[in-house]
C-alpha positions in Angstrom: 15.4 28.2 -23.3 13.4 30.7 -21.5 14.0 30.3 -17.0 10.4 31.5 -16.5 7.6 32.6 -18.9 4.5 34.5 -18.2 1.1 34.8 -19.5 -1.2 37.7 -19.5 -4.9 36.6 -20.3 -6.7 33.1 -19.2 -9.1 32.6 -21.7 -9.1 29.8 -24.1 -5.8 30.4 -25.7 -3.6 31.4 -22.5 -5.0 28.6 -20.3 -3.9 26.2 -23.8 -0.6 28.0 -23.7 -0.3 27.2 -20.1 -1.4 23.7 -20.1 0.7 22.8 -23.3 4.0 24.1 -21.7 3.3 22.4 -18.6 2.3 19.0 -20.1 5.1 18.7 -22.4 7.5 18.8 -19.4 9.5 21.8 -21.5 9.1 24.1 -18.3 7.7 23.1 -14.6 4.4 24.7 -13.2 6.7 26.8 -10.9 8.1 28.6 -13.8 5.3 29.6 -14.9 3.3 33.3 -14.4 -0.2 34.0 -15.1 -2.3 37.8 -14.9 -5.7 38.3 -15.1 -7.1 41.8 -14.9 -9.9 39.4 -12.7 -7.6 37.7 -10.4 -10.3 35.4 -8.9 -10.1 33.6 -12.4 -6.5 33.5 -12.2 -6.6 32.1 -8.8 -8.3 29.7 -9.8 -6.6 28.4 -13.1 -3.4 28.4 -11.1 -5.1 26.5 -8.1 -5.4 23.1 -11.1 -2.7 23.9 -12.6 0.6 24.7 -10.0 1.2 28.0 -12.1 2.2 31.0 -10.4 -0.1 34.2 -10.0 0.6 37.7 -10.7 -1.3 40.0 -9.2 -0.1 43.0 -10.8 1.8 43.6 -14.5 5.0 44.9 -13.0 4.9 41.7 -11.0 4.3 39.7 -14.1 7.1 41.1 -15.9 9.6 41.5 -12.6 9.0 37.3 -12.8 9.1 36.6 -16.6 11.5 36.5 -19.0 9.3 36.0 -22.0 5.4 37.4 -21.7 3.0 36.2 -23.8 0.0 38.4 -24.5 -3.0 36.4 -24.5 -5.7 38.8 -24.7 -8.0 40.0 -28.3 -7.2 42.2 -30.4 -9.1 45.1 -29.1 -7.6 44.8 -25.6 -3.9 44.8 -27.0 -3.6 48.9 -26.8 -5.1 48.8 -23.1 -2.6 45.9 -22.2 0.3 46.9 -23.8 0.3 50.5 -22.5 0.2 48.5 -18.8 2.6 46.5 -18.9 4.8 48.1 -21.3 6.7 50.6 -18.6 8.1 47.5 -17.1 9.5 45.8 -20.4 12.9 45.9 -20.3 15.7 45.2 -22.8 16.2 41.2 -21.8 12.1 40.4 -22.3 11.1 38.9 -25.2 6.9 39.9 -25.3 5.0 37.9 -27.3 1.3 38.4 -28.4 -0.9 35.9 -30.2 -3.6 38.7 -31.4 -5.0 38.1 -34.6 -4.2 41.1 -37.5 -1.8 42.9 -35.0 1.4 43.9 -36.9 5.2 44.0 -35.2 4.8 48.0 -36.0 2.0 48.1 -34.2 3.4 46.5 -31.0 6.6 48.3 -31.0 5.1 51.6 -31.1 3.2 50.8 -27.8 7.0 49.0 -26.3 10.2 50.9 -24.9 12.2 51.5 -27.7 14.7 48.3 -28.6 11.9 46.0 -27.1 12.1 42.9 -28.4 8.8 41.4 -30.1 7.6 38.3 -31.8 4.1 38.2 -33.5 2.3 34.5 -33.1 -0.6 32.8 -35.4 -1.2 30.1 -33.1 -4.8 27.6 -33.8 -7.3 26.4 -31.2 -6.4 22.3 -31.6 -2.9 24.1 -29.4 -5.4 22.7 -26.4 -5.0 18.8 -27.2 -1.4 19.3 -28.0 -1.4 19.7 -31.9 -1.6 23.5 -32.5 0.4 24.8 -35.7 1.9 28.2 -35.0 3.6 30.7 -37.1 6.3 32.9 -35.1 7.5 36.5 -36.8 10.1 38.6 -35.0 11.3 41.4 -35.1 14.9 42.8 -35.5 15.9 42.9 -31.6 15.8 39.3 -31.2 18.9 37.2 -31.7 18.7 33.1 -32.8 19.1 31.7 -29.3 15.8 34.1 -28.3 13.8 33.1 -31.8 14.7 29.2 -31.1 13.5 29.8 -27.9 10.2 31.2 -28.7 9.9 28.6 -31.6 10.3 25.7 -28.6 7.9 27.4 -26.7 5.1 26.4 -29.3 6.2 23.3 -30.5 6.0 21.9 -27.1 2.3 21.5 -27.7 2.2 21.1 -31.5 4.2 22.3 -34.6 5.6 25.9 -35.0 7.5 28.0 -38.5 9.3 31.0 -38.3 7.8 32.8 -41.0 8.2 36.3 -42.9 5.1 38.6 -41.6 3.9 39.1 -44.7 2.7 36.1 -44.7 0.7 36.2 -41.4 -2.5 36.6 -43.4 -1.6 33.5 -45.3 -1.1 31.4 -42.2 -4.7 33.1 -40.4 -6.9 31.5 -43.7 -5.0 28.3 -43.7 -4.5 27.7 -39.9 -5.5 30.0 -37.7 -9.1 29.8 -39.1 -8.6 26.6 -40.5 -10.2 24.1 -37.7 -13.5 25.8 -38.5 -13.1 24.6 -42.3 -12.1 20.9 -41.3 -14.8 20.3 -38.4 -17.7 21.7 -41.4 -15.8 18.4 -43.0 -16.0 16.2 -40.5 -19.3 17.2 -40.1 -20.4 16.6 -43.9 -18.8 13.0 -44.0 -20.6 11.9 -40.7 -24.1 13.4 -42.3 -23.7 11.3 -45.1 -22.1 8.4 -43.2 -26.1 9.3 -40.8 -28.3 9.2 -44.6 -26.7 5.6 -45.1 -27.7 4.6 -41.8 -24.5 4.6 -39.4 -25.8 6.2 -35.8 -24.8 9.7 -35.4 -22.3 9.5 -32.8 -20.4 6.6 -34.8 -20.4 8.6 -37.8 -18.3 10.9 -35.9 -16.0 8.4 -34.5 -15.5 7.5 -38.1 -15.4 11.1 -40.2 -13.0 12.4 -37.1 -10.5 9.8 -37.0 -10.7 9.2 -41.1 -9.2 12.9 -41.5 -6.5 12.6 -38.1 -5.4 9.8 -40.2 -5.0 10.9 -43.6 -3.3 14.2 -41.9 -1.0 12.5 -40.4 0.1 10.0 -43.7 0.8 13.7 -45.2 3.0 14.7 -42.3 4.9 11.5 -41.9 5.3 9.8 -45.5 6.2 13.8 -46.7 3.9 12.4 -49.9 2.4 15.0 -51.7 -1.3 14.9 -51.1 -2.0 14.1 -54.8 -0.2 10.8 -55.2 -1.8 9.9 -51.5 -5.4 10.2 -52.9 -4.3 8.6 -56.3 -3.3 5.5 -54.3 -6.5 4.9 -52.6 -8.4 5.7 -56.4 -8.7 2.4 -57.7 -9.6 2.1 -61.6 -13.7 2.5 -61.9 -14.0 2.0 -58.0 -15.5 3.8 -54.7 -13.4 6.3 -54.3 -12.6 7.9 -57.7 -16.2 8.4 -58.5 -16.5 10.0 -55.1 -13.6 12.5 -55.5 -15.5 13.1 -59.0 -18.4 13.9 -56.8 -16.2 16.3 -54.7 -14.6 17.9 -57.9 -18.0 18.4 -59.2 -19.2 20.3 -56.3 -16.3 23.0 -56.4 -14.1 21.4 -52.7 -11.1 23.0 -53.9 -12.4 26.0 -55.5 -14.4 26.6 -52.6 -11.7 25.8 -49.6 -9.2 28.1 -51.6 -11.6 30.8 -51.7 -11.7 30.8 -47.7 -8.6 30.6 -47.1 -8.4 33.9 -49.7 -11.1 35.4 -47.4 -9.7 34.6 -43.8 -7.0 36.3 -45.0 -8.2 39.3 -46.5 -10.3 39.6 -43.3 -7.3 39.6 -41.4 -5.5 42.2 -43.3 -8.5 44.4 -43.2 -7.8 43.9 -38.7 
C-alpha cells in the first residue's frame, strides 16, 4: 500500500477521492496531500477534512508517493506539464480524465514514468463508485494492487485492458445518468397512481439499490432474477412486456454504444 497519496484538483471527484480514502480507514487524513491551483479552496477542504495542503506541485509530489490527477480533460496538458518535472521513477501518477489514453500521458511524463489510467463514476462519493484501473508497462503487481486498493476503499474497482475504457465510460462512468432517468420514470408512474412525490422516490430508489445488490451478491444472472419474480399471467410479466414493447434494452444498449463512441471521439 501506498505511505502517502496526493491529489491534484478539489472538485467533485478529488474531494470523493479524498473523503472515500479517508472514511474507509485505508489511509489517515495525515497521509493525505491535496493542490489546488486556488489554494483558498484547498484550504478550506483540508480545514473539514484533516488532509494536508500543497501549496505548490513540487511540494505535492516531494510528499506523495502516488498523485492522482483530478482535474478535466482539457486541463490535463497544463497540469501535467507542471507537475511532470518533479515525477520521479518511484511515483505512480494516476489521472481519472475521461478519453485520455496511457500514450497520451506518458508523452507529457519523464520517460519510465509510471502511469495508470482510471474510469472512476460519481456514486464514488457515498462509497459505491465502480472504477476501472489500466496501467501501463512500468508498474509492477505490488504498485497495480496498490492502485486497485486505492479505489475499492470507497466502492468496487477491475483492472482492465484499455481498450476497453470506452466500454467501461458508456456502462459506468456515464451510467448513473441512465439509472437516476430510471428511478425517475418508476416514481412518475408510482406519482400518476397516486403515491406523493417524494415517497415515490423512496420507493423507485431503494427498489433498484435492492435488485443491484441481489445481482452482486447471489452472482444470479439477471435473467433468472427477473424470471423469479414473473409469476404466470401476473403483475410483473405483463409489465416487463410493457418494457420490452417500448424498446428498454434496445434503447439502454444504444447509450451505452454512444457514451462510448463519444469517448473515443475525446
Amino acid at each position: 500500500m501506498f505511505n502517502t497519496v496526493g491529489v491534484c484538483g478539489v472538485g467533485n471527484m478529488g474531494k470523493a477521492i479524498i473523503k472515500g480514502i479517508a472514511a474507509s480507514g485505508l489511509m489517515k487524513p495525515e497521509q493525505l496531500w491535496i493542490y489546488n491551483i486556488h489554494t483558498e479552496k484547498a484550504e478550506a477542504f483540508a480545514a473539514s477534512t484533516g488532509v494536508q495542503v500543497a501549496r505548490t506541485p513540487a511540494e505535492l509530489a516531494a510528499h506523495a508517493e502516488a498523485i492522482i490527477m483530478a482535474v478535466k480533460p482539457a486541463v490535463i496538458p497544463q497540469a501535467l506539464q507542471a507537475i511532470g518535472p518533479f515525477i520521479t521513477s518511484h511515483t505512480v501518477l494516476i489521472s481519472i480524465a475521461a478519453g485520455v489514453t496511457l500514450s497520451r500521458l506518458e508523452a507529457e511524463l519523464p520517460a519510465a514514468a509510471k502511469v495508470v489510467r482510471v474510469m472512476p463514476n460519481t456514486p464514488s462519493m457515498v462509497g459505491e463508485g465502480m472504477a476501472a484501473l489500466a496501467v501501463n508497462e512500468q508498474l509492477g503487481a505490488a504498485e497495480t494492487a496498490a492502485a486497485v486498493a486505492l479505489f475499492r476503499s470507497f466502492g468496487k474497482a477491475e483492472v482492465v485492458k484499455e481498450a476497453l475504457m470506452d466500454a467501461v465510460c458508456g456502462v459506468s462512468g456515464s451510467g448513473p445518468a441512465y439509472v437516476y432517468l430510471f428511478i425517475e420514470a418508476l416514481a412518475d408512474g408510482a406519482v400518476q397512481e397516486g403515491m406523493p412525490r417524494e415517497l415515490a422516490y423512496t420507493f423507485a430508489a431503494q427498489t433498484v439499490l435492492g435488485a443491484a445488490k441481489m445481482v452482486l451478491s447471489t452472482g444470479e444472472h439477471p435473467g433468472v432474477l427477473k424470471d423469479a419474480v414473473c409469476s404466470p399471467g401476473g403483475t410483473t410479466i405483463t409489465a416487463v412486456h410493457a418494457l420490452e414493447e417500448g424498446g428498454l434494452r434496445a434503447t439502454v444498449a444504444k447509450a451505452v454504444i454512444c457514451a462510448a463512441e463519444k469517448n473515443r471521439e475525446l
